[in-house]
DSSP file (Angstrom, degrees, kcal/mol; ACC not computed):
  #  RESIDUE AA STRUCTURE BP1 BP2  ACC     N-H-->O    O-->H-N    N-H-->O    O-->H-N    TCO  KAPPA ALPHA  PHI   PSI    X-CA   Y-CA   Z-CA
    1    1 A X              0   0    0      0, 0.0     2,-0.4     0, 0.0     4,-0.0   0.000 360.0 360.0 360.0 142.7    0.0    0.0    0.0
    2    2 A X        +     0   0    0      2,-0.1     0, 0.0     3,-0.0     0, 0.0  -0.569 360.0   0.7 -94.7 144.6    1.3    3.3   -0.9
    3    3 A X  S    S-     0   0    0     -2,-0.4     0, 0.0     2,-0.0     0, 0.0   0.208 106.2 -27.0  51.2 177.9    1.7    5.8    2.0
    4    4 A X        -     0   0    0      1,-0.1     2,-0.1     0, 0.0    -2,-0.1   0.315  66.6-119.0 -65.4 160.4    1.1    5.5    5.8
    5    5 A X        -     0   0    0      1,-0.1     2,-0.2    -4,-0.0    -1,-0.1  -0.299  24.1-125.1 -87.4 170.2   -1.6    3.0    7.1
    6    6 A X     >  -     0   0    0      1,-0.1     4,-1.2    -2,-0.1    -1,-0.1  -0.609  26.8-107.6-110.2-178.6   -5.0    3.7    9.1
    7    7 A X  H  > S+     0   0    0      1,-0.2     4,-2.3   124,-0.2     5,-0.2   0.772 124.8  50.7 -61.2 -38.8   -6.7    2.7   12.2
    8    8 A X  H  4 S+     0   0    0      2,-0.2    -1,-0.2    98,-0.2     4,-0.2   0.616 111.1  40.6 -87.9   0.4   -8.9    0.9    9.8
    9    9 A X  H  > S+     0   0    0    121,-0.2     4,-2.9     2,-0.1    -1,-0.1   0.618 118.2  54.0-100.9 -30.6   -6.3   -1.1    7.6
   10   10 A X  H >X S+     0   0    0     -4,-1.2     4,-1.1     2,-0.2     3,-0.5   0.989 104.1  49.6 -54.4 -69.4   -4.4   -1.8   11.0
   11   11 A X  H 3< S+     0   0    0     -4,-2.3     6,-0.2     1,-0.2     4,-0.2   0.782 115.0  50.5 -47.6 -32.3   -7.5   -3.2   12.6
   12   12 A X  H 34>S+     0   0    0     -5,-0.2     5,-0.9    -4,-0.2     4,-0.4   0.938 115.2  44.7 -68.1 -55.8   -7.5   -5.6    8.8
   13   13 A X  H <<5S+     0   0    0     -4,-2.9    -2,-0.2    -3,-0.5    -3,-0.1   0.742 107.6  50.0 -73.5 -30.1   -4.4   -6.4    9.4
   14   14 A X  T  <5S+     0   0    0     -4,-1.1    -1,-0.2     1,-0.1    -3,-0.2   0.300 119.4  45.7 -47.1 -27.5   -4.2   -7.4   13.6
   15   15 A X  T   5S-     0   0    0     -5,-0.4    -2,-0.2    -3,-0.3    -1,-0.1   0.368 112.5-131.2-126.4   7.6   -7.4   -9.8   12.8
   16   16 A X  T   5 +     0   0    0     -4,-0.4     2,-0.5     1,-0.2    -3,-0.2   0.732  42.7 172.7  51.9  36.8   -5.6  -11.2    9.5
   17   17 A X      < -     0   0    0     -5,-0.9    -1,-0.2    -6,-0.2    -2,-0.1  -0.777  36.8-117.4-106.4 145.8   -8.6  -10.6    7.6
   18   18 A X        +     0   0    0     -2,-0.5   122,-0.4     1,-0.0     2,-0.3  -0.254  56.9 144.9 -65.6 133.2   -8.4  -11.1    3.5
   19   19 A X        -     0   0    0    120,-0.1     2,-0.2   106,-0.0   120,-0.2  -0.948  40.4-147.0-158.1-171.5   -9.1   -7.8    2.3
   20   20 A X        -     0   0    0    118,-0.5   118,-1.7    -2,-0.3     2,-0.4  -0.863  16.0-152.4-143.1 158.4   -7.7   -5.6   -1.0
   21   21 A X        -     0   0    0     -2,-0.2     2,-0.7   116,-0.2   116,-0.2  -0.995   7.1-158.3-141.8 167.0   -7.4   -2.2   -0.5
   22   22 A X        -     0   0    0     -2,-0.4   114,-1.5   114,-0.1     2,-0.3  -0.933   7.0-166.6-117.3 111.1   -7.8    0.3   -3.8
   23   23 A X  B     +A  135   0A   0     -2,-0.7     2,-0.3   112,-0.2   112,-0.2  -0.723   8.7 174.9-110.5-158.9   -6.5    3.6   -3.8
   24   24 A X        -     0   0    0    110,-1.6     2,-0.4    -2,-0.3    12,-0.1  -0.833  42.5 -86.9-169.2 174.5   -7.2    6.7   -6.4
   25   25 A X        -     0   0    0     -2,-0.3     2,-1.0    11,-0.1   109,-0.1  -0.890  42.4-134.4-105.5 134.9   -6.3   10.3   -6.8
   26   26 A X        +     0   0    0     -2,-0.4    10,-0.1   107,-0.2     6,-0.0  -0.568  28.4 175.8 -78.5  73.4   -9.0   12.4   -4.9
   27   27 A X        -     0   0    0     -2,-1.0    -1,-0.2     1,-0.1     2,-0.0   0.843  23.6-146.5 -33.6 -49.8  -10.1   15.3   -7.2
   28   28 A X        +     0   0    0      4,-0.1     3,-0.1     3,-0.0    -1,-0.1  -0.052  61.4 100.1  80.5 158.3  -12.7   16.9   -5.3
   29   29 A X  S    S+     0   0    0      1,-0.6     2,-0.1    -2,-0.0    -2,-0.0  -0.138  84.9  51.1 126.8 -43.4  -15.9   18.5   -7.2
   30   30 A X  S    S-     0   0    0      1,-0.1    -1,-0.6     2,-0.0     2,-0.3  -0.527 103.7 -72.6-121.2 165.0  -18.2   15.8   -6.6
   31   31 A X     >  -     0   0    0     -2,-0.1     4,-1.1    -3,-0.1     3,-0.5  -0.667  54.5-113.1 -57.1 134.2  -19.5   13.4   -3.2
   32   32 A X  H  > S+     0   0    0     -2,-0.3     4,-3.8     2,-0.2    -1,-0.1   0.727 102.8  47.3  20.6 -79.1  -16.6   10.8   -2.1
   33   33 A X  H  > S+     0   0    0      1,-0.2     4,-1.2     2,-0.2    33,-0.2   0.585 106.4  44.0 -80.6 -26.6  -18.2    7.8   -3.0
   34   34 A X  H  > S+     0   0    0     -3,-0.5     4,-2.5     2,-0.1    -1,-0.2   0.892 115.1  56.8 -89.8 -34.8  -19.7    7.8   -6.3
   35   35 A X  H  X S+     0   0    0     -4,-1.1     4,-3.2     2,-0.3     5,-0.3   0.910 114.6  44.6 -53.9 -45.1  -15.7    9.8   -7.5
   36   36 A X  H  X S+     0   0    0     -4,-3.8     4,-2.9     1,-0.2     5,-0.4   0.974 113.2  47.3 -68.1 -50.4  -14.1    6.4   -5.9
   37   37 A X  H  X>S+     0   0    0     -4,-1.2     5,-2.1     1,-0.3     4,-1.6   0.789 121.7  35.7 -61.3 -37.4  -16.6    4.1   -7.6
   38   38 A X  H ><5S+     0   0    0     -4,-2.5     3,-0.8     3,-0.2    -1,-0.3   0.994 121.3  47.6 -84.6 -40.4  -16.0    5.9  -11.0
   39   39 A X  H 3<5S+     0   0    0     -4,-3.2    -2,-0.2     1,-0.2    -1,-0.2   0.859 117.0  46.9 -37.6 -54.0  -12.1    6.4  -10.2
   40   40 A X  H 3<5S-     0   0    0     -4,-2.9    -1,-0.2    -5,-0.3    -2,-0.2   0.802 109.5-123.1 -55.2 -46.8  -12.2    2.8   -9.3
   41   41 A X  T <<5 +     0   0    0     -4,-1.6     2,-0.3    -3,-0.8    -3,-0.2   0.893  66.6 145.8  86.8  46.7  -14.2    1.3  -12.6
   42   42 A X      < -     0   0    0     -5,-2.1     2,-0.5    -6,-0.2    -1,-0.2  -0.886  60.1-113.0-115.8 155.4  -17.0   -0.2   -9.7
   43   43 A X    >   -     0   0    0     -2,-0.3     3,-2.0     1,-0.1     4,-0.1  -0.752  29.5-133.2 -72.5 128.2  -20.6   -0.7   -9.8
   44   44 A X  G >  S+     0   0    0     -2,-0.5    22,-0.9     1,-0.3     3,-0.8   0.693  99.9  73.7 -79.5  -9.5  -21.6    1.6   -7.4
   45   45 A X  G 3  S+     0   0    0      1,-0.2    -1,-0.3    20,-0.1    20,-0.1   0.876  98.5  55.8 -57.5 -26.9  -23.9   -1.0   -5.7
   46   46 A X  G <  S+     0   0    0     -3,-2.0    81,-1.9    80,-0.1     2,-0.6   0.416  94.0  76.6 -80.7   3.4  -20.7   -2.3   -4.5
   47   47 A X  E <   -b  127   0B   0     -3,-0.8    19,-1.5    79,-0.2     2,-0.4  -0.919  65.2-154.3-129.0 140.1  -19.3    0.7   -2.8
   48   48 A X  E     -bC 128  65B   0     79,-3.0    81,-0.5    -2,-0.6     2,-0.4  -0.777   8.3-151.3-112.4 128.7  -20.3    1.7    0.2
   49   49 A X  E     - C   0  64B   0     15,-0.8    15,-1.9    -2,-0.4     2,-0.3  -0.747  21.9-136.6-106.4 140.1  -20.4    5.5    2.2
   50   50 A X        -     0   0    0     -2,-0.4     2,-0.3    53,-0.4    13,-0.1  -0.693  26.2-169.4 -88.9 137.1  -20.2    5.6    6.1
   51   51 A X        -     0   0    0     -2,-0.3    11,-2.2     2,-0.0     2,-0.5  -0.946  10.3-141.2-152.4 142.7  -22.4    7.9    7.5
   52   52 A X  E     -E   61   0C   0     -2,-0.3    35,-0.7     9,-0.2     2,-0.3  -0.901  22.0-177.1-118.6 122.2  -22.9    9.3   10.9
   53   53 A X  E     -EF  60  86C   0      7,-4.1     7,-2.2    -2,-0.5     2,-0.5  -0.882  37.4-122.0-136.5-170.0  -25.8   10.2   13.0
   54   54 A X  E     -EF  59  85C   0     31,-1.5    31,-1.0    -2,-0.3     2,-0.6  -0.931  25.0-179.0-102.5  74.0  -27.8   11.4   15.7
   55   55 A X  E >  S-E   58   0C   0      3,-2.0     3,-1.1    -2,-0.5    29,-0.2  -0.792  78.2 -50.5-105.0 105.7  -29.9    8.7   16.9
   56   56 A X  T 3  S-     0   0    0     -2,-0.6    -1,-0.2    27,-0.4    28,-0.1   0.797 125.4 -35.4  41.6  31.9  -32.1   10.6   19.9
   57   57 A X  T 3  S+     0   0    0      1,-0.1     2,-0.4     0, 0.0    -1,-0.2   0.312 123.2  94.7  95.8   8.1  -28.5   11.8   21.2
   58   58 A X  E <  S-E   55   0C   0     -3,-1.1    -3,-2.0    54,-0.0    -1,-0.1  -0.919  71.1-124.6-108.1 117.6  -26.4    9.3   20.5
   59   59 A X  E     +E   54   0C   0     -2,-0.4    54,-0.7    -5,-0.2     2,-0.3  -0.117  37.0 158.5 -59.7 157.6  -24.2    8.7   17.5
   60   60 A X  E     -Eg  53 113C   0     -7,-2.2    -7,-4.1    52,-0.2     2,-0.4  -0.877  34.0-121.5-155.9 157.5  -24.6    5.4   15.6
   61   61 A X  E     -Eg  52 114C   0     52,-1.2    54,-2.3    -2,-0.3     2,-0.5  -0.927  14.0-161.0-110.4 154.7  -23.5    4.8   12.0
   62   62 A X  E     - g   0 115C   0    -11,-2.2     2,-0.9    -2,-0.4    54,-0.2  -0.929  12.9-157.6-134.6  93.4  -25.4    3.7    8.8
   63   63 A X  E     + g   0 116C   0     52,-6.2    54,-2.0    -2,-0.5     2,-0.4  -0.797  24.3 162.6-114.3 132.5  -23.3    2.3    5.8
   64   64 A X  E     -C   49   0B   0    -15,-1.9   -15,-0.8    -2,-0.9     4,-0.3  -0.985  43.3 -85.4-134.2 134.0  -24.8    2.4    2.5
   65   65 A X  E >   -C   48   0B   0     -2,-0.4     3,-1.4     1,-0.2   -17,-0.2   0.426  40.2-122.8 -48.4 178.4  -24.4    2.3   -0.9
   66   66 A X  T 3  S+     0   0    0    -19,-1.5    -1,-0.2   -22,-0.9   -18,-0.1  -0.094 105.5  61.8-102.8  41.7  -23.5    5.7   -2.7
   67   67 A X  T 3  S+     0   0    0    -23,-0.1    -1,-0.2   -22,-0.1     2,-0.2   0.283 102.9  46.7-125.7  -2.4  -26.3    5.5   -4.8
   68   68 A X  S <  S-     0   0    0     -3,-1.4     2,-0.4    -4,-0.3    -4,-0.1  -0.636  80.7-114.9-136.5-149.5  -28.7    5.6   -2.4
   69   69 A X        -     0   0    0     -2,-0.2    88,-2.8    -3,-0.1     2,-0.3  -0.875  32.5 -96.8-125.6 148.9  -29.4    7.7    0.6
   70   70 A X  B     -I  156   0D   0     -2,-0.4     2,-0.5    86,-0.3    86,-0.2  -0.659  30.3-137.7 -74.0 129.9  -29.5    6.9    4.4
   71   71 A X     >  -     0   0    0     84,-0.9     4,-2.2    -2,-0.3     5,-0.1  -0.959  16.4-164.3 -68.7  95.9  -32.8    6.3    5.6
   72   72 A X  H  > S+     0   0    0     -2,-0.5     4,-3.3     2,-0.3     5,-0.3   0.815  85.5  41.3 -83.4 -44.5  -32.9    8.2    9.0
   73   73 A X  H  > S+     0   0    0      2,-0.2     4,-3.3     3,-0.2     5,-0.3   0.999 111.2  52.0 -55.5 -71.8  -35.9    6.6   10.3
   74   74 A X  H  > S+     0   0    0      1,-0.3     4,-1.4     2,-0.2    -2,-0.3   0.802 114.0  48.5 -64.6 -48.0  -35.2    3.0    9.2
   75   75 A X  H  X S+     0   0    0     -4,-2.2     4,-2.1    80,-0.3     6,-0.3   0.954 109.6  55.0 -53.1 -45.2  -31.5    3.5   11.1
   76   76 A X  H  <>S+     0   0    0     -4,-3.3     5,-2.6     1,-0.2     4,-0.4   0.991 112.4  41.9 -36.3 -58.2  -33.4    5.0   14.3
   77   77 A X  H ><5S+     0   0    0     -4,-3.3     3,-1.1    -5,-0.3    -1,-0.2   0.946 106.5  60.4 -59.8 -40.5  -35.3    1.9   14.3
   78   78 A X  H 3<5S+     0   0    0     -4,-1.4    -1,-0.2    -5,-0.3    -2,-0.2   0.802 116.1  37.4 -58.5 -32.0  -32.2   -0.7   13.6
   79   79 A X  T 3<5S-     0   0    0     -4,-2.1    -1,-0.2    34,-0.1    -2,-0.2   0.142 125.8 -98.8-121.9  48.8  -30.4    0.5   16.8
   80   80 A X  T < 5S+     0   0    0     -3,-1.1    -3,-0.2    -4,-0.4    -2,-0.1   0.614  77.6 133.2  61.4  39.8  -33.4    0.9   18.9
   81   81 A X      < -     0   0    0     -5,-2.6    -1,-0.2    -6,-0.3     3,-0.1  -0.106  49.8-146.1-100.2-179.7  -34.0    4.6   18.5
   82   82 A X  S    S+     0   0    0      1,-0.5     2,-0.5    -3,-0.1    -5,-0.2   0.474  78.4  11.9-126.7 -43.0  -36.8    6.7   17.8
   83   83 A X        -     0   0    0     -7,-0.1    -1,-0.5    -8,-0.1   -27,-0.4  -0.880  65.4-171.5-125.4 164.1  -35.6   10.0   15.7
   84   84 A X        -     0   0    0     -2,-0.5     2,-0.3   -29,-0.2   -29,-0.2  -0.957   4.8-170.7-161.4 150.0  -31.9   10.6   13.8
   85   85 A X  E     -F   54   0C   0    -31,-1.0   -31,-1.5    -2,-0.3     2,-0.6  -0.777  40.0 -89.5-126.0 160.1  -30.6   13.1   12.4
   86   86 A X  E     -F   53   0C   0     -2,-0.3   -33,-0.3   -33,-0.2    -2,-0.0  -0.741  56.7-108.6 -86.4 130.5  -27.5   13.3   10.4
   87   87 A X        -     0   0    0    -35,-0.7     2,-0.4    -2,-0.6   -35,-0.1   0.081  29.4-104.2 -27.0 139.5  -24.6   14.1   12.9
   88   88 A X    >>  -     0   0    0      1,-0.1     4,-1.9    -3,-0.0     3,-1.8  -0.730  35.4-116.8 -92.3 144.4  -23.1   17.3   12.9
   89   89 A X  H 3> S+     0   0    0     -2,-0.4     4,-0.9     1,-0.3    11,-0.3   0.738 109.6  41.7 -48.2 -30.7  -19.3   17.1   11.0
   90   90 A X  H 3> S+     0   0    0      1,-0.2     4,-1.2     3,-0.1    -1,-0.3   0.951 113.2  55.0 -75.3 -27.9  -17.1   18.0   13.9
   91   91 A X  H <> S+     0   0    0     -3,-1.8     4,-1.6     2,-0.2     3,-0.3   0.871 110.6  38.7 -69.9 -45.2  -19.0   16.0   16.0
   92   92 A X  H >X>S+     0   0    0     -4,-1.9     4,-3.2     1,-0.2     3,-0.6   0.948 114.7  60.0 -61.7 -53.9  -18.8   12.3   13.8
   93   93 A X  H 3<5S+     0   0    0     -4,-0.9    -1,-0.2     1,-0.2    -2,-0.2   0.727 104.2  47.6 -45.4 -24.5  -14.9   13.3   13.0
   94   94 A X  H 3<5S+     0   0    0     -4,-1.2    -1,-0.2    -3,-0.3    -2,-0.2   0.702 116.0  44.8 -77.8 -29.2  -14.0   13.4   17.0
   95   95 A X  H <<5S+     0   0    0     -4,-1.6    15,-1.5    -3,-0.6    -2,-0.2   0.611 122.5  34.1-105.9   0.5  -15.7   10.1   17.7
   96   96 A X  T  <5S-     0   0    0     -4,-3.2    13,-0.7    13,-0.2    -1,-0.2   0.613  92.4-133.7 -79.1 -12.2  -14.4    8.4   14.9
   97   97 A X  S   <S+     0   0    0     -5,-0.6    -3,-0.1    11,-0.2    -4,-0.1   0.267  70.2 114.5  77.1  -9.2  -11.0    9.8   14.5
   98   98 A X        -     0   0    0     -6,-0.3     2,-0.4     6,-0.1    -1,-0.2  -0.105  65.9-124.5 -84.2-178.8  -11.7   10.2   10.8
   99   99 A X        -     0   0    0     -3,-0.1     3,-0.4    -5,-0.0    34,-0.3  -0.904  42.0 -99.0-132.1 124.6  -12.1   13.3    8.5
  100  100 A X  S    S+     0   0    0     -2,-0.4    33,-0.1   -11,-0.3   -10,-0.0   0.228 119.4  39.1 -37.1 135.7  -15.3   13.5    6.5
  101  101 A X  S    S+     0   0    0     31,-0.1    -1,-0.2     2,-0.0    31,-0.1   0.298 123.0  49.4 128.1  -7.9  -14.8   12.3    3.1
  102  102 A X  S    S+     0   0    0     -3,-0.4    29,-0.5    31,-0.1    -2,-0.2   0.417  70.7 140.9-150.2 -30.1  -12.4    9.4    4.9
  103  103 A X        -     0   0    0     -4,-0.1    26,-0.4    28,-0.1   -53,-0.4  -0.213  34.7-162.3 -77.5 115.0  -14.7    8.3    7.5
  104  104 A X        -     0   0    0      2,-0.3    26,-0.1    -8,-0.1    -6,-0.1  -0.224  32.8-140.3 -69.6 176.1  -14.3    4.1    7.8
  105  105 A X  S    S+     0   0    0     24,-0.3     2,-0.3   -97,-0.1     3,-0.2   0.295  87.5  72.2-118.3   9.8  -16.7    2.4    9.4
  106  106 A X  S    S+     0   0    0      1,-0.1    -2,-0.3    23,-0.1   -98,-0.2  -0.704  99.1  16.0 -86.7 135.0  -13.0    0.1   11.0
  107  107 A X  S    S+     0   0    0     -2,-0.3     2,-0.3     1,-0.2    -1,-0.1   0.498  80.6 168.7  95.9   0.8  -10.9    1.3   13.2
  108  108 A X        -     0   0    0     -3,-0.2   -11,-0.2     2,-0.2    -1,-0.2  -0.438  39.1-127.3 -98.9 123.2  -12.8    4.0   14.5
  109  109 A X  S    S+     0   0    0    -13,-0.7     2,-0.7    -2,-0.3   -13,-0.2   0.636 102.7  34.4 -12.4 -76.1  -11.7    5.9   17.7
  110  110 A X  S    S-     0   0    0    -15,-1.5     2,-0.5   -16,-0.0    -1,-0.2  -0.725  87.5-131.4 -83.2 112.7  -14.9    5.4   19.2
  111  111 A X        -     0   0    0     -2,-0.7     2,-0.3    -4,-0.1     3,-0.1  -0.527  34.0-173.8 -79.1 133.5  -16.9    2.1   18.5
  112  112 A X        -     0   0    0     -2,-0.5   -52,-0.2     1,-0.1   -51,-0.1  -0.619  38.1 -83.0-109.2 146.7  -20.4    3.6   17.6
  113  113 A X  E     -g   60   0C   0    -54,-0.7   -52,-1.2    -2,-0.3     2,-0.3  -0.568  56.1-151.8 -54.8 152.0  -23.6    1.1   17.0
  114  114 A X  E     -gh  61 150C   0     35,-0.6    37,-1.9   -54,-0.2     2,-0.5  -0.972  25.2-177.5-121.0 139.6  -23.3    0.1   13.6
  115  115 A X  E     -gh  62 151C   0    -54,-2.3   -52,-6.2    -2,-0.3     2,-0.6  -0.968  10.4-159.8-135.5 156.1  -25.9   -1.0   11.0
  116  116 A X  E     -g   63   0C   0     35,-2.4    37,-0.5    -2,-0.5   -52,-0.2  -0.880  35.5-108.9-125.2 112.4  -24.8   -2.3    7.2
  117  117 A X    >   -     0   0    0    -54,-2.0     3,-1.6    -2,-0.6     4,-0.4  -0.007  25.7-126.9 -42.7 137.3  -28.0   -2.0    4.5
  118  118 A X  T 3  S+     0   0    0     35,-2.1     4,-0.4     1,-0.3     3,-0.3   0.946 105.3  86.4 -59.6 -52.6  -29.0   -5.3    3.8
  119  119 A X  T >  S+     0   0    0      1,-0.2     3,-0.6     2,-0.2    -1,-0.3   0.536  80.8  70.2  29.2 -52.2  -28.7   -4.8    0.4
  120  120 A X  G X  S+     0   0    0     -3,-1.6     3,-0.9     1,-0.2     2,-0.4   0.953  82.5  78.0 -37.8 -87.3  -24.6   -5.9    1.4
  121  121 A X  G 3  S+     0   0    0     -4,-0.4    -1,-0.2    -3,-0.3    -2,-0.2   0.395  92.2  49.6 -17.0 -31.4  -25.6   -9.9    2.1
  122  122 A X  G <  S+     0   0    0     -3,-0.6     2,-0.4    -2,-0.4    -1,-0.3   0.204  88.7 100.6-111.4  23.8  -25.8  -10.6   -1.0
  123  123 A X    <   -     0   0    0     -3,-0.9    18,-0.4     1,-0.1     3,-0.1  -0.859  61.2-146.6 -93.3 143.3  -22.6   -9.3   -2.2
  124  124 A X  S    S-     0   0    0     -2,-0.4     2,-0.3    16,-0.1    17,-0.2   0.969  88.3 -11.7 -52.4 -61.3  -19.6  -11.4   -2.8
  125  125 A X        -     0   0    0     15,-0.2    15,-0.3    16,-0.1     2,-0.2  -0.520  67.6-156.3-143.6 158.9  -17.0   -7.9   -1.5
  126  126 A X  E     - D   0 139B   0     13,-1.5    13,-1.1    -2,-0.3     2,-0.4  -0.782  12.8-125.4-126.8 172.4  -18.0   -4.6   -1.0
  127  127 A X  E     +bD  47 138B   0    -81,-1.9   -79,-3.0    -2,-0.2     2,-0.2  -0.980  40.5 146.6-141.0 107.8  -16.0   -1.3   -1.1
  128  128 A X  E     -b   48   0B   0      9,-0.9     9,-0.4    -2,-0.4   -79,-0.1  -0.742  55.1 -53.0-134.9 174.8  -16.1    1.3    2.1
  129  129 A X        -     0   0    0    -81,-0.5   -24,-0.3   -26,-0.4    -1,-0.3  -0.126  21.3-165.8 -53.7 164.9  -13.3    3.6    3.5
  130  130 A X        -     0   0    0      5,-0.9  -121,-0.2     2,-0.2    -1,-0.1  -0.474  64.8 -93.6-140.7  42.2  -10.1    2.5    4.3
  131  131 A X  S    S+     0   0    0    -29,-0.5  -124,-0.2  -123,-0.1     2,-0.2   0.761  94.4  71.6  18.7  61.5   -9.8    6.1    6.2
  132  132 A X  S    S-     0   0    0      3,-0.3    -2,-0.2   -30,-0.2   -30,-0.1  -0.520  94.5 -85.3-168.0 128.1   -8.4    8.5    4.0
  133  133 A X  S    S+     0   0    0    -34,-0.3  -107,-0.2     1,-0.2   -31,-0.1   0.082 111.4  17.3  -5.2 109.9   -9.6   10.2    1.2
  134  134 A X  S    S+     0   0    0   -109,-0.1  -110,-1.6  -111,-0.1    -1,-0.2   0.835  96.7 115.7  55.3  44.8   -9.0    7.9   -2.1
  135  135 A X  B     +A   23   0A   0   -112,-0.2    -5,-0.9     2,-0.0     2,-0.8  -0.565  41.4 178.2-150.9  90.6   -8.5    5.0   -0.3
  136  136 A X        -     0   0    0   -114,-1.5    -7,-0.2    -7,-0.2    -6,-0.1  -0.654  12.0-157.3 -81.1  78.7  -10.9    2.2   -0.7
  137  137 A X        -     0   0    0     -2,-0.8    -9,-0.9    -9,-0.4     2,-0.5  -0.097  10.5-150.8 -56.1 135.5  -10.8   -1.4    1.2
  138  138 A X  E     +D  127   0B   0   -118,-1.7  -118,-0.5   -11,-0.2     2,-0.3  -0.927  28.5 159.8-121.4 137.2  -12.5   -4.1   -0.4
  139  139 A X  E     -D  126   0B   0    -13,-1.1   -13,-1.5    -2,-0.5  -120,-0.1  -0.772  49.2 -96.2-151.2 143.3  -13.7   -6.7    2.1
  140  140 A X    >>  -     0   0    0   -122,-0.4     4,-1.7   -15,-0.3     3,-0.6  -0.494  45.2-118.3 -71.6 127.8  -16.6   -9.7    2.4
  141  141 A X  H 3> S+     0   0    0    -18,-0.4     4,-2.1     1,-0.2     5,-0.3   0.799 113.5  53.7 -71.6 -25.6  -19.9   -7.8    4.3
  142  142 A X  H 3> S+     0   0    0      2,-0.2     4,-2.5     3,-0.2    -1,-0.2   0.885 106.6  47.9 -74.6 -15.0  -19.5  -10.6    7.4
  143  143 A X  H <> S+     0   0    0     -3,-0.6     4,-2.5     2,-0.2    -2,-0.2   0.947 117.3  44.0 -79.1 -37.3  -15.8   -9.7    7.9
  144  144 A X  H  X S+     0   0    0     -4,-1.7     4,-0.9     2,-0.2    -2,-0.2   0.873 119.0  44.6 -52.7 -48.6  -17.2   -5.8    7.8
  145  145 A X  H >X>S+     0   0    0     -4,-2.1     4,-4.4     2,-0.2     5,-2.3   0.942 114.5  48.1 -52.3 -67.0  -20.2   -6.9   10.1
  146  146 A X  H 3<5S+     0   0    0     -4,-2.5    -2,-0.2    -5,-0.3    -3,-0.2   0.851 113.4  48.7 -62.6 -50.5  -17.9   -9.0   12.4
  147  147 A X  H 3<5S+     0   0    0     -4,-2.5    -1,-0.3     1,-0.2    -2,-0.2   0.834 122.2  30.0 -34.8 -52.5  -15.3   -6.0   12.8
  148  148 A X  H <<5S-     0   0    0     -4,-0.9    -2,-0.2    -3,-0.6    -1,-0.2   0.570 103.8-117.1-125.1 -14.0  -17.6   -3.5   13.5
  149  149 A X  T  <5 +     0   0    0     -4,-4.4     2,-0.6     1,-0.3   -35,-0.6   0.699  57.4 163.8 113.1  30.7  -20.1   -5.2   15.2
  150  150 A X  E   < -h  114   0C   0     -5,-2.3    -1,-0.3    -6,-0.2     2,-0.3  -0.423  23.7-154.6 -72.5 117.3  -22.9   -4.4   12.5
  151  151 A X  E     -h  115   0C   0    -37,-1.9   -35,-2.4    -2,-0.6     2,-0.5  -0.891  24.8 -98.4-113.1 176.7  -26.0   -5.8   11.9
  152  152 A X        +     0   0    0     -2,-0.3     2,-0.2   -37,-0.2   -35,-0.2  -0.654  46.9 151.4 -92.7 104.7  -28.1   -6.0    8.9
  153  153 A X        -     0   0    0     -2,-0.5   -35,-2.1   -37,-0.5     2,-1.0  -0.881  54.2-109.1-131.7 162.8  -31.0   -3.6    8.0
  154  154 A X        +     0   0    0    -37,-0.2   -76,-0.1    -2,-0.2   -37,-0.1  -0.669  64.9 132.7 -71.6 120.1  -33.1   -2.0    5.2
  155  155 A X        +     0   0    0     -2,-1.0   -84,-0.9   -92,-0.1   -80,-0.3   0.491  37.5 103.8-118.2 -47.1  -31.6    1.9    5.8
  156  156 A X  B      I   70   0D   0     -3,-0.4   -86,-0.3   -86,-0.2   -38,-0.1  -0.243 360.0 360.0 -55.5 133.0  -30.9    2.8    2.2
  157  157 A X              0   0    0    -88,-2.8   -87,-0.2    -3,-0.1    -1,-0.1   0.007 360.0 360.0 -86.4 360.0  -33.5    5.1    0.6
């Protein structure tokens, strides 16, 4: 891998799980996650954006494809919550240790509830941060689950 490691490619690497990790040049101009999937050559049903909220005052994260949208309700409900909001940015970036744009859903300073769209299960690999900017892991959705302690829900809008 070219240039320093993460929390999240340490955390791959300490638990010996097969993963690939992709980088790219980050441009900017566009969202994150559809720029790696085109940068990349992926169907963007396989790549997946980390997202942070505000579930009744707590953070939890919601990962989901970049083609569709976090469902706020339908994550309230997955980690027993009632209302969510999207997190505000300084606030996800201190408990995760990440910087939007970068935010894994491995490694993360602070382990948050997690939920992973069902939509995943039936992927061979999927493609989420590998925390930093133009740097994509791809990884099996139970090793992702099992890392991060995810379970599986409809969230994507």
């Amino acid at each position: 891998m070219a240039g320093r490691g993460t929390p999240a490619t340490a955390l791959l690497a300490k638990h010996k799980i097969d993963h690939r990790l992709h980088a790219y040049t980050h441009q900017g101009g566009q969202a994150y996650g559809p720029e790696a999937a085109e940068a990349l050559g992926l169907d963007p049903v396989r790549v997946f954006k980390t997202l942070v909220a505000d579930v009744d005052g707590a953070l939890a994260v919601g990962i989901v494809p970049v083609i569709a949208t976090l469902d706020l309700k339908a994550l309230a409900a997955a980690v027993g919550g009632k209302r969510a909001r999207m997190a505000d940015v300084a606030a996800a970036e201190r408990a995760t240790g990440y910087v939007t744009g970068g935010i894994s859903p491995l490694g993360q300073r602070r382990r948050l509830p997690t939920v992973l769209d069902a939509s995943a299960e039936t992927l061979p690999t999927l493609f989420c941060s590998a925390g930093r900017r133009g740097l994509e892991v791809e990884i099996t959705p139970a090793d992702l689950a099992r890392l991060t302690g995810a379970r599986f829900a409809l969230i994507a809008a």
